[in-house]
Every structure is written in structure tokens, then in C-alpha cells.
C-alpha positions as CSV (number, residue, x, y, z in Angstrom):
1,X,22.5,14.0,-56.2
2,X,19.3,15.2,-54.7
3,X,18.8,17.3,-51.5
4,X,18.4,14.6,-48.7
5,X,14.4,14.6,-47.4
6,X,14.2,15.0,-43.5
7,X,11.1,15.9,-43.1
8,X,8.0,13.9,-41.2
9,X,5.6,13.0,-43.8
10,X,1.8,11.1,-44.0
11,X,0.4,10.6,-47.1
12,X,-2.1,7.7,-48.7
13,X,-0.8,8.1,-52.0
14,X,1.4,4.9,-53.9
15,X,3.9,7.3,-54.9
16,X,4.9,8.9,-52.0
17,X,4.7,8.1,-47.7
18,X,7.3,8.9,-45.0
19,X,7.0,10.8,-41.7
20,X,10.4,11.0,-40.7
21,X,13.7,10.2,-42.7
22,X,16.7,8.8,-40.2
23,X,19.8,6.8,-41.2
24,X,19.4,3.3,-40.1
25,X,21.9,2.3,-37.1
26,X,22.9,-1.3,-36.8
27,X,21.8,-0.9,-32.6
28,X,18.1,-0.4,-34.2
29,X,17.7,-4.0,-35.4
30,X,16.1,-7.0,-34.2
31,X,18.5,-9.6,-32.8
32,X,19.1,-12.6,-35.1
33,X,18.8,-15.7,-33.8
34,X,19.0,-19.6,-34.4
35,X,15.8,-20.0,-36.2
36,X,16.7,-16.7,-38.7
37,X,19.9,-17.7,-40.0
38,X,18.2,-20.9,-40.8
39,X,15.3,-18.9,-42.7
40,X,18.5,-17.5,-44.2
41,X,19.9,-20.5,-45.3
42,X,16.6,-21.5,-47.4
43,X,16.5,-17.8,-48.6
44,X,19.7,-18.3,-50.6
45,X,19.0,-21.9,-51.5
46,X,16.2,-20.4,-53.4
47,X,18.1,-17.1,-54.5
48,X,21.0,-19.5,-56.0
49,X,18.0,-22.2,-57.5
50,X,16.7,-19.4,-59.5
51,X,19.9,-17.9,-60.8
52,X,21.1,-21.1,-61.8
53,X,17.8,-22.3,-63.3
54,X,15.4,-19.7,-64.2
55,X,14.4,-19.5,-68.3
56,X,16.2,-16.1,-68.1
57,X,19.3,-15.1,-67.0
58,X,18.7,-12.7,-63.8
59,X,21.1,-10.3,-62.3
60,X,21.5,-10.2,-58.3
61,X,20.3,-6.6,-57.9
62,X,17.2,-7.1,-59.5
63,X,16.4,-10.6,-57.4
64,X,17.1,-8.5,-54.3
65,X,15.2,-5.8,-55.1
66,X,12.3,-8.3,-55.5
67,X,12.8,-10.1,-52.3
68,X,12.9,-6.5,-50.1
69,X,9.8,-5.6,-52.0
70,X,8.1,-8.5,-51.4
71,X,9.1,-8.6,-47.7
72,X,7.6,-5.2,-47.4
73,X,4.6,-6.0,-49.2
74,X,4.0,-8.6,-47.0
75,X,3.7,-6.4,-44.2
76,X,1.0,-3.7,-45.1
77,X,0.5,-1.5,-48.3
78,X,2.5,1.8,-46.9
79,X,5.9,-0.3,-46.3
80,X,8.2,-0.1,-48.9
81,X,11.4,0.0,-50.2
82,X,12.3,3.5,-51.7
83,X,14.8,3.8,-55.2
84,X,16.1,6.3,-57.2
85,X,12.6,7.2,-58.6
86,X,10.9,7.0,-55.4
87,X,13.5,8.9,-53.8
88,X,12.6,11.8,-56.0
89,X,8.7,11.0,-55.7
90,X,10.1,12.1,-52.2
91,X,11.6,15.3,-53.4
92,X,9.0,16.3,-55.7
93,X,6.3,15.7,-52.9
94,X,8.4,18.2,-50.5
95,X,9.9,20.1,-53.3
96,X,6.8,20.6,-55.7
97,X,7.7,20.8,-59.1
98,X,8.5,18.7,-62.3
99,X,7.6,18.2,-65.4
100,X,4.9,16.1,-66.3
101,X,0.7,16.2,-66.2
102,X,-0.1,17.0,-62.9
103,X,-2.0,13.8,-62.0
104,X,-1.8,12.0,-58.8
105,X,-2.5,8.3,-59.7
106,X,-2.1,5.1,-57.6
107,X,-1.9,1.4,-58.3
108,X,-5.3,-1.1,-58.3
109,X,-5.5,-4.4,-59.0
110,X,-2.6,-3.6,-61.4
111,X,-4.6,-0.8,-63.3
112,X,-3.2,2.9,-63.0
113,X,-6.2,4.4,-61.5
114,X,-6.3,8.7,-61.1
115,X,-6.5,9.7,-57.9
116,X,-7.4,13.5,-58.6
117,X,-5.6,15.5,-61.4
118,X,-4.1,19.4,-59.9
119,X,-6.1,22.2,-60.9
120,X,-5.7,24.1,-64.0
121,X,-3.0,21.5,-64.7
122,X,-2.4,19.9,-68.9
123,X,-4.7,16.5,-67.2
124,X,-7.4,18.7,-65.8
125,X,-7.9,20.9,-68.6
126,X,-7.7,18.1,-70.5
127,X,-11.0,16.8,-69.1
128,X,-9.1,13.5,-67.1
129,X,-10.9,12.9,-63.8
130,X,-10.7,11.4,-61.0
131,X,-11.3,7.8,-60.7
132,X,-10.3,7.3,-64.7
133,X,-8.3,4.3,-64.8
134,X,-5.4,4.9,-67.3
135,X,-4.7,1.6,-70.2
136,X,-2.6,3.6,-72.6
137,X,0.0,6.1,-72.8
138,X,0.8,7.1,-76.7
139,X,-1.1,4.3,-77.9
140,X,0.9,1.4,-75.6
141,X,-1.0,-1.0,-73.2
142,X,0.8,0.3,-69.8
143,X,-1.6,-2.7,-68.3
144,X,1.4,-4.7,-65.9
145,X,3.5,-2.0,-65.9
146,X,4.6,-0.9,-61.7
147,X,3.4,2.3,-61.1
148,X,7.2,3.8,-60.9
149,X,7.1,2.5,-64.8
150,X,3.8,4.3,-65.6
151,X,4.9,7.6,-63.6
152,X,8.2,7.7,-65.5
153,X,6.4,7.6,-68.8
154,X,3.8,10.4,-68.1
155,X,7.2,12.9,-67.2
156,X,9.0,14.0,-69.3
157,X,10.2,17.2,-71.2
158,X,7.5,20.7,-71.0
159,X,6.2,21.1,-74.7
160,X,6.2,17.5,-75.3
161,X,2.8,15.7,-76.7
162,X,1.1,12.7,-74.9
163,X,-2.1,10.6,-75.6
164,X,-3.7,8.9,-72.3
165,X,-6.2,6.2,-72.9
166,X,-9.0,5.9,-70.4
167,X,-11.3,3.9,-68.6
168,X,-14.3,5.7,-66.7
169,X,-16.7,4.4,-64.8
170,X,-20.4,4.8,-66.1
171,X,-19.1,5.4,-70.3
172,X,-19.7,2.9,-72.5
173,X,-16.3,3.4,-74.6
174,X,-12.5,4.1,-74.0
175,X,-11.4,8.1,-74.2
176,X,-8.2,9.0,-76.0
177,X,-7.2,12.9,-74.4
178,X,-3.7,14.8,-76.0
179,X,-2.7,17.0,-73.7
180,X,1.6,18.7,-73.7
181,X,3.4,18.4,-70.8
182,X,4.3,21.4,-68.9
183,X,6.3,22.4,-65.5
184,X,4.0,21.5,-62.4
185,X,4.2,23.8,-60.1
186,X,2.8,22.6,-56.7
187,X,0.6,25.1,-55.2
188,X,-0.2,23.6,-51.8
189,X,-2.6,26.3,-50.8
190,X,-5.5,28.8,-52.7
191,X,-8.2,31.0,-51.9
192,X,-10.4,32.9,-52.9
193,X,-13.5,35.4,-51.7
194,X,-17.0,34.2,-52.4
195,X,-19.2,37.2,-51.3
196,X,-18.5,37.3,-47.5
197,X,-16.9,34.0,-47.1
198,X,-13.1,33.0,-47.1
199,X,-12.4,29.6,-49.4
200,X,-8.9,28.3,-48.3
201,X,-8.6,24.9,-51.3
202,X,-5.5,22.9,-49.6
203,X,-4.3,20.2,-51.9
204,X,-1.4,19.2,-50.5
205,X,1.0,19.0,-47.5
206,X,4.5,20.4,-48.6
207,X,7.1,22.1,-47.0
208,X,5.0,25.9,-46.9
209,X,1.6,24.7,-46.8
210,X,0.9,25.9,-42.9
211,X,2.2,28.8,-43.9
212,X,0.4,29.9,-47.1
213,X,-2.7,28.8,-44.9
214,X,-2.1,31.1,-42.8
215,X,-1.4,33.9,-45.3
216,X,-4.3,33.0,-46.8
217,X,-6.4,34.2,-43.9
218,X,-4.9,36.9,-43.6
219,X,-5.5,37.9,-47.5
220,X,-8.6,36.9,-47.2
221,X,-9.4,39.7,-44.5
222,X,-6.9,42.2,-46.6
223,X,-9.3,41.4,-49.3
224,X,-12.6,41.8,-48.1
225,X,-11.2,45.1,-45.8
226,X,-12.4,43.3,-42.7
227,X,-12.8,40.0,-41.0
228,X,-15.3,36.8,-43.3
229,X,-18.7,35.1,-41.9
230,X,-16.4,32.1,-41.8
231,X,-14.5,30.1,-43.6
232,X,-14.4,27.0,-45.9
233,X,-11.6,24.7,-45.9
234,X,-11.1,22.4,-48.7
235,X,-9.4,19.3,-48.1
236,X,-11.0,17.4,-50.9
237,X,-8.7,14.7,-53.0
238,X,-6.0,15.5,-50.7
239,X,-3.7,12.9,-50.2
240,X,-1.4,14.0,-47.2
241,X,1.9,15.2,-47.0
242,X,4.3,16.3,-43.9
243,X,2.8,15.6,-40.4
244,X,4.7,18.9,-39.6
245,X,1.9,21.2,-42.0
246,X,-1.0,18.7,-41.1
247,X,-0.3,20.4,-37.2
248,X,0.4,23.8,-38.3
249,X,-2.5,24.0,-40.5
250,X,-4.4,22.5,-37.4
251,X,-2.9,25.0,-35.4
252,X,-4.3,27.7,-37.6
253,X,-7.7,27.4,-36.3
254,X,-7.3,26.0,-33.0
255,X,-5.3,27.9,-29.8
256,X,-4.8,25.3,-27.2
257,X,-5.4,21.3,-27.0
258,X,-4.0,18.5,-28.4
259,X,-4.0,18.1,-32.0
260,X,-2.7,14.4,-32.7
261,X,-0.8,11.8,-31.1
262,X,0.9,8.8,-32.8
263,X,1.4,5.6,-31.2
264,X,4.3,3.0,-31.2
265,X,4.8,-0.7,-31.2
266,X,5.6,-0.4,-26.9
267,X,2.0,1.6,-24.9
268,X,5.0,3.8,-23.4
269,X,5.9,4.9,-27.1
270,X,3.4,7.6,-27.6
271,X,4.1,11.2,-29.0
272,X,1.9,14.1,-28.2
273,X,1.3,17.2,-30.4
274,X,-0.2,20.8,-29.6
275,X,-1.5,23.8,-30.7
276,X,0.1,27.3,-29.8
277,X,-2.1,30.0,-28.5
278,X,-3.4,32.0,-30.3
279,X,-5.7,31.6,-33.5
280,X,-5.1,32.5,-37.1
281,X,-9.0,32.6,-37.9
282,X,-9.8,34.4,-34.9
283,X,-13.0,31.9,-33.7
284,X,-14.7,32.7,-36.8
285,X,-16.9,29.5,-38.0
286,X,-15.1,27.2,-40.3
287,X,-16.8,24.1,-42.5
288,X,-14.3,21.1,-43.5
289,X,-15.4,19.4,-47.3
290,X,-13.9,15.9,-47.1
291,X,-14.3,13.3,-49.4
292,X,-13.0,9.5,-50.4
293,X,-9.7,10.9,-51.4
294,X,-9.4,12.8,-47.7
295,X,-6.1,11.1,-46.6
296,X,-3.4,11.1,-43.6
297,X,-2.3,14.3,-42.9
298,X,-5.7,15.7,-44.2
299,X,-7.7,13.6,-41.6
300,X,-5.7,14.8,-39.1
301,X,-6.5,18.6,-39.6
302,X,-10.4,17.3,-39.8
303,X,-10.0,15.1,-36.7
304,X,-8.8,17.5,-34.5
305,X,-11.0,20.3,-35.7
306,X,-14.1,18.1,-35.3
307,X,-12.6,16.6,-32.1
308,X,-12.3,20.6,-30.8
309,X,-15.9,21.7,-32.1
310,X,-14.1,24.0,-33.9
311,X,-15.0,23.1,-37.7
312,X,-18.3,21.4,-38.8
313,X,-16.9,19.0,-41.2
314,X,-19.3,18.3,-44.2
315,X,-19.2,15.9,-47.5
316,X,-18.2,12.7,-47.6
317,X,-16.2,9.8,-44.8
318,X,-12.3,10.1,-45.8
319,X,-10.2,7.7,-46.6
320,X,-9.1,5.8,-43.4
321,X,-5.2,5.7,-43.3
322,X,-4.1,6.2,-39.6
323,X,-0.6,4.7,-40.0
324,X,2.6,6.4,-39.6
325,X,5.7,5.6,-41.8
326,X,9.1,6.5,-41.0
327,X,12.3,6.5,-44.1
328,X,15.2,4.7,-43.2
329,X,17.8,6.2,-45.2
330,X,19.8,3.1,-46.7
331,X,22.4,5.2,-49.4
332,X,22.6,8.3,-51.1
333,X,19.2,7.8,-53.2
334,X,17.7,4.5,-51.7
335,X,15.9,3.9,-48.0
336,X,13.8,1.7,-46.0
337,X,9.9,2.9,-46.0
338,X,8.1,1.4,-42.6
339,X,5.1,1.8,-41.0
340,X,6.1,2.5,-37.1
341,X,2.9,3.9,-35.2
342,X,-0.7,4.6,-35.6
343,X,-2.0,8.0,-35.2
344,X,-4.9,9.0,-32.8
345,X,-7.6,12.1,-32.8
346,X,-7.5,14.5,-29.8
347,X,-10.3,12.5,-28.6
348,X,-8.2,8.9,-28.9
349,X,-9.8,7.9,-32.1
350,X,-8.0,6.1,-34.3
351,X,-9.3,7.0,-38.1
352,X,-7.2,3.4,-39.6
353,X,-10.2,1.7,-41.7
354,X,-12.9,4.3,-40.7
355,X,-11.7,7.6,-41.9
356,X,-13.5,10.6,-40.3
357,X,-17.0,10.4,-40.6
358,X,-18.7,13.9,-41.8
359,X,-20.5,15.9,-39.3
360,X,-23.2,16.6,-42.3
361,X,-23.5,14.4,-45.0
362,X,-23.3,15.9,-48.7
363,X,-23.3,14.4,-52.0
364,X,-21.7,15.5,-54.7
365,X,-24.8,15.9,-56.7
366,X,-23.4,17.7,-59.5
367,X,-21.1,14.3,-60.5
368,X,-23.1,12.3,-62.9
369,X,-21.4,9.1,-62.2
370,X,-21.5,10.0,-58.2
371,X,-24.1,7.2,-57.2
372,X,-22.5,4.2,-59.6
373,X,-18.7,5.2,-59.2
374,X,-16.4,3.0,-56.7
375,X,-15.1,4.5,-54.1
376,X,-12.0,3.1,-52.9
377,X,-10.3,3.3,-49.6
378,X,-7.6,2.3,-47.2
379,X,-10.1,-0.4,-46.1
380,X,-10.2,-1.6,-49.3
381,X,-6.3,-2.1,-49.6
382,X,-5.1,-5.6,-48.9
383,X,-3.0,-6.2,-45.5
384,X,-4.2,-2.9,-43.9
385,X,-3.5,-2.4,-40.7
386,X,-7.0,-3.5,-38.9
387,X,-8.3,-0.9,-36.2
388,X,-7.7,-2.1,-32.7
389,X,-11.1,-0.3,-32.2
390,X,-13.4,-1.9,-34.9
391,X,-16.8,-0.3,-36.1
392,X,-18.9,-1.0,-38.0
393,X,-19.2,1.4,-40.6
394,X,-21.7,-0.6,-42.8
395,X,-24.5,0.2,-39.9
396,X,-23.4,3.8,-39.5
397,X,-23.5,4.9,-43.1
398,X,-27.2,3.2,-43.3
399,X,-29.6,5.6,-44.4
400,X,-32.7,4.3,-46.2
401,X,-34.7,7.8,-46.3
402,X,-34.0,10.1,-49.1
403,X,-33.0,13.4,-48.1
404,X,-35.2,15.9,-49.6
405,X,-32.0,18.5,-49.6
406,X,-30.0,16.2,-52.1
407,X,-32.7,15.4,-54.4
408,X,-31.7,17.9,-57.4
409,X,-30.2,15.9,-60.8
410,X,-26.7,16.9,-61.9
411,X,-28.4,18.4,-65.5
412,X,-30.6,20.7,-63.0
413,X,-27.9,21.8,-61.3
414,X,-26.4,22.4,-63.7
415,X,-29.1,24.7,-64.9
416,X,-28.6,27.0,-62.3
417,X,-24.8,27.4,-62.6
418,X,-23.4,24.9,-59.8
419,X,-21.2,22.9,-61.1
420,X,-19.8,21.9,-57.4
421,X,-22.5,20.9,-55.4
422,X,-20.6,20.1,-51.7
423,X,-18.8,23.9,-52.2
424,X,-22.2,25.5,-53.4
425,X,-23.5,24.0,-49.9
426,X,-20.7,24.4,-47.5
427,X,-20.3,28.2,-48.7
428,X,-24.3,28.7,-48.5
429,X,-23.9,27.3,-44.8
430,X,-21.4,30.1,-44.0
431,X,-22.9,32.5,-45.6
432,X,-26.4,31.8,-44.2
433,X,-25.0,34.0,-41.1
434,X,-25.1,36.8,-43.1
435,X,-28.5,36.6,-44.1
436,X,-30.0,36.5,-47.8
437,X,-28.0,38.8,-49.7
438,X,-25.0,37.0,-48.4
439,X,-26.3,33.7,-49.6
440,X,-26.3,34.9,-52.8
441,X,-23.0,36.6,-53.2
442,X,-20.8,33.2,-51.6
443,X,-23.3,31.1,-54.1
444,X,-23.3,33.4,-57.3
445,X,-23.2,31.3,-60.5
446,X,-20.2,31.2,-62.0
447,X,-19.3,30.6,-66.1
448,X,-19.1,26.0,-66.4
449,X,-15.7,24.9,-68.1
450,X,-16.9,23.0,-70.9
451,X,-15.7,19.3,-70.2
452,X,-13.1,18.4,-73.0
453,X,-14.0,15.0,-72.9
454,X,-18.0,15.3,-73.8
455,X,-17.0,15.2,-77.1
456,X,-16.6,11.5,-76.7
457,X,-20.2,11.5,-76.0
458,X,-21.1,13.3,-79.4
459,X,-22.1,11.0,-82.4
460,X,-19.6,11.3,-85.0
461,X,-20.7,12.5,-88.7
């Protein structure tokens, strides 16, 4: 039996989505009345109908499986009802490792579609990106198959082979990649020195991830044998996690004020979270990346630093999810996923829909595919919650001029050795306060991975 998972979670991922697990106490339900046990009543007329009648014989735990399911789904695309397999999508999400690819995918319009695959993981070095929309797995159309289904077919034993079969935007044919599968290791937190300037890449929320943020900082300046310009904070593709490490990261940079609040169903229901004095990064400047895939937890850390003036946060808006979920535990490997509050900036601004707009705008020049390739977010999900507050983000993302800065081709970029054009820029910003010979240090060219799937491109002889 797994360990039980108590602790609060936010992510926008498929897979995974809790922010507090608590056994569910009859005193915690909603009275039934007249009208519901006749709603009841036509429930089980229909539940007997299609036992009796349906061209296949159907057992009772898979028609009310279905029925909870489709309850849930009926009230917005984070409510769900959590089995086995979820249950340990659960652990693995706290935990961190298992064996598989180390891709984080979610459902779309019943297509597996890659959210970002982990670095230096068998997916990544295997040239899978994100936004690839996977069709095959050893040669089988997964195409209908629930997301658990595909999930549980990409684990499996470390050493074993696997074919994916994919779909990306802006290539003409299909790509077949074979990569083994390995033991993923989680590593919620890494950073590195780029001449002057201290890169902190967060990827995750897990149980440790405030604190290997904080020991990153102070590595960094163990490093370098004093204190960075600054710092840059990655929060790209990051999906969320625990609301606990979303505040203690926050809490990192920040030594008083509010960092988030979440909001219930009652206006009296309101929870309030703050930072502790004292900060890790010692006022130093800090730039935020964000991107699409900037989710939950992750827009929390970049609202409350932009709310603060603390972080400039640069890239691209985030995803939008501003919902809270709670797990109500049902049995020993089964509970209740439900969205139970909305979450609110320092500032009161609720990021459900709009995401966290960027303080500086910043393509990712160096993706070919960046201009043509969908970008999908909570907005985009059907039965989303709809901000109480709505703007409109059509008019605010406007921009008819072309920026001179951003007007370089991914093959020149290339060129000169940036393979990461959002990094390259946030890391020249920092390092800008060193002067010249700083800017070149934090933006020295480094050696480009060959991508494993140009080959595809190639003619064959």
C-alpha cells in the first residue's frame, strides 16, 4: 500500500492536482433533500436500463466509475475522481521517481499531447518536444486511449525499449523516436553559474523544492566566492506542485508581505499566507522566465514577486489556472479530487483565465516553430472556471509594431551559439549590471545538442 499523500498541492497538469488531502466526514456533505432522491431515482432507472440492455455485458464498478467521472467532469477540468493509478500519479508527483521517459503529457481533444519532457531524461535526449502530440507507442494507435491508459504504457521496467510516434506542429510527416526506459529521478531544483549570474531552473513543486532553492543560493555564492549580479529563475514548463514549496520558494526572495491568498465558496472563507523575515537572495535583482506551460504553484511564485517589485518577470503570459483543489480521501488508494477556492496575488489578482502577464515580453526566437505552434491554456480548457474579474487579454497582447530586439531568425541565432533565446536575454539583463565583460561571460556560447530528430528532415538515400 502506498504512503498516504497529505500534502497541499496546485498543479495544471492532467495527471496530477490536489492542495490538501483530508478524509471525507459524512458532517461535510450537502443535505439531501426531496428533489435529490428523486434525481436518484432516475439515476438508477438508467443504471439498471443499461445493465439489463446494453450490447455488452457491464459490471457495476465500471458504470460507477463512469457516472463519478462524469459528475466531476461536469464541474470543471481539475475535479476528478482519483484511482489506484492516479493515486500514485500522486505519489510520484510528491515522491519523484519511477520508471518510465520522463515526459509530462496531458489529454487534448483526446490526443496525448507533451507538455515538456525532464531534462537529460530517455524523451529529451531523444529529441521529443514539447507540444508533440503522441499517436503511437510500439507501433499501436493509442488515439481513444484515457490518459491513465497511455501513462501506464509509457512505464514500465528501466532497460526496456519503446517506439513513440509523433505529431509536431510545423513537419510535414509523422516521427518514430526509440528511446529505453530508465529510473526518473525528479530533480525539482538546478543551477548553475553563468559568468556572474546565479541560474536557479525550478521544474517542479515536490516535497524539497523550497529547500534545494534555497541551497541553491547559497551554492551559488559558495561557487562564485562571493555574492551574483542577480539571479535568474526559471519557471518555464513548470506545471505546479505543493502550494507549501510555491510559498517557500516565494519566501526565498521576499522578507515580509503577503504572498497568496486562496478564496472559498463563503467571502468569510479566505486564507492568507506570508513570507518570514529575512531573504535568502539578500535584495539582489532577480528576472522570472515564464512561459505557456507556467502553471499554479509556478504563477504564484511569479505573482507575488511581480506583485512585490521584487522580480522583473520576462518571457511569455502563463498559463492561467487560479483554482485550488483539495483530495478527499475515499479508501486506501482512491479519493475525491475538488476544486474548493480560487487563489489571489498579493495585490488581489486573480491569474484564473489570464495567467501572469510578463513584465517584458520575449520570444523564444531560437524555436523554429515558435510563431505557428498552438499555444494552449487553462482558457482554452472546457468548463474553466471564468474570472470573476474578466479582461480582456486579446487587447492587452496587441502589438502591431515589430520589435527590432526580437527580429534575429532561429538559423542566425543559431550561428552565434544561442540555442535558448529567453535565457540568453534574461541572463544578458542581469549581467548588464556588471558591465561588458559580464555580458559576455553569463552569455558565452555554449556547444548545441544535435537534435535527434533532424534526421527526419534528411532525405533518405
Amino acid at each position: 500500500m502506498p504512503r498516504p499523500i497529505r500534502a497541499p498541492m496546485l498543479t495544471a497538469t492532467a495527471i496530477v492536482g490536489a492542495l490538501t488531502l483530508i478524509p471525507l466526514a459524512t458532517s461535510a456533505m450537502a443535505a439531501v433533500d426531496t428533489d435529490t432522491y428523486r434525481e436518484f431515482d432516475q439515476f438508477l432507472d438508467v443504471f439498471n436500463r443499461v445493465k439489463a440492455e446494453y450490447v455488452d455485458k457491464v459490471d457495476d464498478k465500471t458504470l460507477i466509475k463512469g457516472a463519478i467521472q462524469g459528475m466531476l467532469a461536469s464541474l470543471d477540468p481539475h475535479s476528478s475522481y482519483v484511482d489506484a493509478l492516479d493515486y500514485e500519479n500522486l505519489r510520484i508527483m510528491t515522491e519523484g521517481n519511477y520508471g518510465g521517459l520522463g515526459l509530462t503529457v496531458q489529454m487534448e481533444d483526446g490526443a496525448i499531447k507533451v507538455v515538456s519532457p525532464q531534462e537529460d531524461s530517455p524523451a529529451a535526449r531523444a529529441g521529443v518536444k514539447s507540444g508533440d502530440y503522441i499517436t503511437h507507442i510500439d507501433g499501436k494507435l493509442i488515439y481513444g486511449d484515457s490518459l491513465d491508459e497511455a501513462v501506464g504504457k509509457m512505464r514500465g521496467k528501466p532497460g526496456s525499449k519503446i517506439t513513440l510516434g509523433l505529431v509536431r506542429p510545423g513537419r510535414d510527416k509523422p516521427l518514430d523516436v526509440t528511446m529505453m526506459r530508465e529510473i526518473i529521478v525528479q530533480k525539482p531544483v538546478k543551477w548553475e553559474v553563468r559568468g556572474d549570474v546565479g541560474y536557479i531552473n525550478i521544474n517542479t513543486f515536490s516535497e524539497n523544492t523550497g529547500a534545494d532553492t534555497r541551497a541553491a543560493i547559497m551554492a551559488i555564492d559558495k561557487s562564485l566566492g562571493h555574492r551574483p549580479l542577480g539571479y535568474v529563475v526559471d519557471l518555464r514548463e513548470n506545471g505546479g506542485g505543493l502550494l507549501t514549496q510555491a510559498i517557500e520558494v516565494s519566501d526565498a526572495f521576499l522578507d515580509h508581505g503577503e504572498i497568496v491568498s486562496q478564496r472559498g465558496r463563503e467571502k468569510t472563507d479566505i486564507e492568507r499566507y506570508y513570507a518570514k523575515p529575512g531573504d535568502d537572495a539578500h535584495g539582489l535583482p532577480v528576472v522570472v522566465l515564464t512561459d505557456p506551460g507556467t502553471a499554479s504553484a509556478s504563477e504564484i511564485v511569479a505573482g507575488a514577486l511581480q506583485d512585490h517589485h521584487r522580480a522583473l518577470i520576462m518571457g511569455e503570459r502563463s498559463f492561467g489556472k487560479g483554482s485550488v483543489q483539495t483530495v478527499l480521501q475515499l479508501g486506501p488508494e482512491t479519493a475525491l479530487r475538488l476544486t474548493t477556492a480560487r487563489y489571489f496575488t498579493p495585490s488581489g489578482r486573480s491569474v484564473q483565465e489570464g495567467g501572469i502577464e510578463p513584465d517584458i515580453k520575449v520570444p523564444q526566437l531560437t524555436d523554429p516553430d515558435y510563431k505557428s505552434r498552438p499555444v494552449f491554456r487553462e482558457a482554452d480548457l472546457r468548463k474553466h472556471l471564468i474570472n470573476e474579474v474578466k479582461a480582456d487579454n486579446a487587447v492587452l497582447e496587441e502589438d502591431t509594431k515589430t520589435d527590432p530586439r526580437f527580429s534575429q531568425t532561429p538559423d542566425q541565432l543559431k550561428k552565434q551559439g544561442i540555442d535558448d533565446f529567453q535565457l540568453y536575454y534574461a541572463l544578458k539583463t542581469v549581467a548588464r549590471l556588471g558591465g561588458p565583460v559580464q555580458v559576455a561571460a553569463a552569455t558565452k556560447p555554449r556547444p548545441i545538442k544535435p537534435d535527434p530528430t533532424d534526421a527526419a528532415k534528411a532525405p533518405t538515400k
